[in-house]
N, C-alpha and C positions, 0 to 999 in steps of 0.2 A: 406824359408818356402813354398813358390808357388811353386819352383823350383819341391820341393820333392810332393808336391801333385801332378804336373803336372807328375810325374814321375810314382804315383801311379794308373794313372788316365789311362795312355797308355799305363801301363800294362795286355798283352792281354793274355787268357786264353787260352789251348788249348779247341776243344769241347770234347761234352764227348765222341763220337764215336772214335775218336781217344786215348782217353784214355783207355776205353774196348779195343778196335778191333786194333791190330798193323796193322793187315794185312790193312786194311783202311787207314793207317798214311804212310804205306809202298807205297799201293796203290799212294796215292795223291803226296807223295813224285816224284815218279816214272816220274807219268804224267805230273805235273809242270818242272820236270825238261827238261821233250822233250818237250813242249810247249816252255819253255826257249829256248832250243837249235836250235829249229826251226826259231824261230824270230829272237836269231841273227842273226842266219848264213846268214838269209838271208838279214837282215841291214847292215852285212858287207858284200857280195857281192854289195850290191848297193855303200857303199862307197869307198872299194878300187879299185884300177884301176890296170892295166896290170905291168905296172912298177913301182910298189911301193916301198918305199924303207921297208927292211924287217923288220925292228921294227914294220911299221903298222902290218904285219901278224901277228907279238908276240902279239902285244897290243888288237888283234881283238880274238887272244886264251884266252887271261886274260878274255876279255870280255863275252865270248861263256861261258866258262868253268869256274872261278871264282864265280859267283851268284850261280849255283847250288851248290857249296860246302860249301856253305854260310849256302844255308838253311838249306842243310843236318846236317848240323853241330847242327844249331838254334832246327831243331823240334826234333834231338835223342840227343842230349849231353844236349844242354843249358835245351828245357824241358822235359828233362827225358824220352825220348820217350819206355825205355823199363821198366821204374817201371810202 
């Protein structure tokens, strides 16, 4: 029973602007995602080195590019971004 309130409790709404105005949801999408992609890249330049073995490269793509499709997915699929 706490379990499910705790579940109902972190259920987070979208705002209304984003509900009116796509271009807005499109908007924020957009800019989160180069804000993301900006901070890894540059986290992983600080952590890998010249001779890396090439999994790191892979595991450093996951990391850049994996989060934004994440969201993308969360704010138009999971909440309905286009009803």
């Amino acid at each position: 029973m706490l379990i499910y309130k705790l579940c109902l409790i972190s259920k987070i709404n979208m705002p209304k602007i984003f509900k009116k105005n796509k271009f807005a949801l499109l908007g924020a999408n957009i800019i989160s995602i180069a804000i993301w992609i900006f901070l890894s890249s540059f986290l992983i330049q600080l952590i890998t080195y010249e001779n890396a073995p090439f999994y790191i490269y892979k595991l450093g793509e996951l990391f850049k590019y994996l989060p934004p499709i994440w969201l993308t997915y969360y704010l138009w699929i999971v909440r309905k971004g286009f009803n």
